[in-house]
C-alpha positions as CSV (number, residue, x, y, z in Angstrom):
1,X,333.7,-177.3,-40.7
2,X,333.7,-174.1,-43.0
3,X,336.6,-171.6,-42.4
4,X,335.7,-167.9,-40.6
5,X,336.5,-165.4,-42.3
6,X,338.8,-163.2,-40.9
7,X,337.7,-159.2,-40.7
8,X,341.2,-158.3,-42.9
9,X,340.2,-160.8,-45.3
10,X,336.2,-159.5,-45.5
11,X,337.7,-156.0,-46.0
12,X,339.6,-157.2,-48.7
13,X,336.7,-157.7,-50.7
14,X,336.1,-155.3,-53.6
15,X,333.1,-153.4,-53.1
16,X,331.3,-152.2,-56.2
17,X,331.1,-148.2,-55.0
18,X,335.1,-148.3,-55.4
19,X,334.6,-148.3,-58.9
20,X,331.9,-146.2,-59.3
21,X,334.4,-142.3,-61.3
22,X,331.4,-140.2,-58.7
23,X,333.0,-142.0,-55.7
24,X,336.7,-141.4,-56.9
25,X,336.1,-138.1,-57.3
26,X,334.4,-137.4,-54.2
27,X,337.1,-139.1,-52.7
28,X,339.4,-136.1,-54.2
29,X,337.5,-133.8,-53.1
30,X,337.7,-135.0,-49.8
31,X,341.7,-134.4,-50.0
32,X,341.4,-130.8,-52.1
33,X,339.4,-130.2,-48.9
34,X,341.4,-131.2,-46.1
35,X,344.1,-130.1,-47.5
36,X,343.2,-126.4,-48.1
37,X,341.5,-126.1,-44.5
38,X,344.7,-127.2,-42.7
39,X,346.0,-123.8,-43.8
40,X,342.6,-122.3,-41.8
41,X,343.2,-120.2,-39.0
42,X,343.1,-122.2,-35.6
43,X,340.5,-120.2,-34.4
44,X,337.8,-122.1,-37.0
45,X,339.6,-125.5,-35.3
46,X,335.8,-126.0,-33.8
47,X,334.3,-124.3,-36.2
48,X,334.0,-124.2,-40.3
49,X,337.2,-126.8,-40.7
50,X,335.0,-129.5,-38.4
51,X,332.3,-128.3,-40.7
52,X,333.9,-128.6,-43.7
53,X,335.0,-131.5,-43.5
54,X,332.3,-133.7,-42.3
55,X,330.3,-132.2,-45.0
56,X,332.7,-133.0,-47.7
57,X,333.2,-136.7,-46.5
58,X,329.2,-137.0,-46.2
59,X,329.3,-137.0,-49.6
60,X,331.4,-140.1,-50.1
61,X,329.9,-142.2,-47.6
62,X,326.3,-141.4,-49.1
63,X,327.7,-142.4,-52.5
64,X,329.0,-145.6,-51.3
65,X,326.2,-146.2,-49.0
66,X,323.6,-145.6,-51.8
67,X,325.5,-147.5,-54.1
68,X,325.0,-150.8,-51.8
69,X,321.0,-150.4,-51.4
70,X,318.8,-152.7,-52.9
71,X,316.7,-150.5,-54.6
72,X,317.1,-147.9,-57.1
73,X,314.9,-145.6,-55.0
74,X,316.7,-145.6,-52.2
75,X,319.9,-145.4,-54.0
76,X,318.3,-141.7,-55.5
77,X,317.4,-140.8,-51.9
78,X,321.4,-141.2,-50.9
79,X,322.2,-139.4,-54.6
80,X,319.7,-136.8,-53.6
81,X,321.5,-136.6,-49.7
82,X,325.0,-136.2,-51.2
83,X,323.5,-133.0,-53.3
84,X,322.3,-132.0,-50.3
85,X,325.6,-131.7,-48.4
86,X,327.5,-130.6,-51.4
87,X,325.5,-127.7,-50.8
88,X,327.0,-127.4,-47.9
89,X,330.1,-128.0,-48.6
90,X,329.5,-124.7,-51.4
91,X,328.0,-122.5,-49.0
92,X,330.9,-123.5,-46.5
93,X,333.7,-122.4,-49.4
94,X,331.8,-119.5,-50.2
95,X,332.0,-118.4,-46.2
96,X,335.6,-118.8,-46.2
97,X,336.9,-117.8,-49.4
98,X,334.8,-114.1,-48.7
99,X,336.9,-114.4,-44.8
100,X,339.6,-114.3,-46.7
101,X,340.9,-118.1,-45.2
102,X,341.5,-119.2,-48.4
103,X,343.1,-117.5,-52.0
104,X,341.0,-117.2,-55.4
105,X,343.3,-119.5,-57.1
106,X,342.3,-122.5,-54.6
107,X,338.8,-121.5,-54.3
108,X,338.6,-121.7,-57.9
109,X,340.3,-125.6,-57.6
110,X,337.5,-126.7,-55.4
111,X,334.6,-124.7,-57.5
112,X,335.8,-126.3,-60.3
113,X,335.7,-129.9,-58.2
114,X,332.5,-129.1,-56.8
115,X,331.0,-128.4,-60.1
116,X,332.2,-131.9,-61.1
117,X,330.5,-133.5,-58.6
118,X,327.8,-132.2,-59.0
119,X,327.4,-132.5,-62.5
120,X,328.3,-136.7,-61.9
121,X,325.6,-136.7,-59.2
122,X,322.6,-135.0,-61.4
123,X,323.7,-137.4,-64.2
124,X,323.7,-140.6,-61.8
125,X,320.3,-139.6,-60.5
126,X,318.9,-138.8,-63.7
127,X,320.2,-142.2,-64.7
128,X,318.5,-143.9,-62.0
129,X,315.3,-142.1,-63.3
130,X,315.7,-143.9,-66.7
C-alpha cells in the first residue's frame, strides 16, 4: 500500500514560481506595501489600505498562478492581469501620497519598486512572445 502524503509534506514541495526574481520582488513589494499603509490613517481602515493591499498581493498570486499554467498563453494572460493591478496599485499610491498619507521619500521607495515590477513583467511577457 503506497504512503499518503501528508498536507505539511505536499507544501513542502518546491514550487517553480518561488524561484522565478518577478515573484521575489513582488513579494517585497507586498511588504514595502503593508508596511507603509499601517502608518494610514484609521479612517481609510475600509477604504484605500483594504485596497491597497489586495491589489499589491494580486500581483503575486497572478505571477505564481501564471507561472503553474500549461500554456504559455495563458501564462501571458496572468502576466498581462498582474500589469493590470499594478496599475492599480500606482493609481492607489498616487491617491495617497497627494492626501498627504504618506511622505515623498517613501513614495519615491515604492515608485521606484513599482517601476521594477513592471519593467520584470513587460520583459517576462515579451519573453513569452519569443
Amino acid at each position: 500500500m503506497a504512503k499518503t502524503r501528508t498536507t505539511r509534506e505536499r507544501a513542502k514541495r518546491e514550487r517553480p514560481y518561488k524561484h522565478l526574481d518577478i515573484w521575489q520582488q513582488s513579494i517585497v513589494f507586498v511588504k514595502i506595501i503593508y508596511k507603509i499603509s499601517a502608518n494610514f490613517p484609521d479612517r481609510e481602515r475600509f477604504g484605500l489600505i483594504p485596497q491597497l493591499r489586495k491589489a499589491v498581493v494580486s500581483i503575486a498570486v497572478q505571477i505564481a498562478k501564471g507561472s503553474e499554467r500549461s500554456t504559455k498563453t495563458r501564462f501571458k494572460e496572468d502576466l498581462n492581469e498582474a500589469q493590470a493591478y499594478l496599475s492599480e496599485v500606482e493609481t492607489l499610491l498616487i491617491i495617497s501620497y497627494e492626501l498627504g498619507y504618506m511622505p515623498e521619500k517613501r513614495f519615491e521607495v515604492c515608485v521606484q519598486k513599482s517601476n521594477r515590477v513592471g519593467i520584470m513583467l513587460s520583459g517576462m511577457i515579451k519573453k513569452l512572445n519569443n
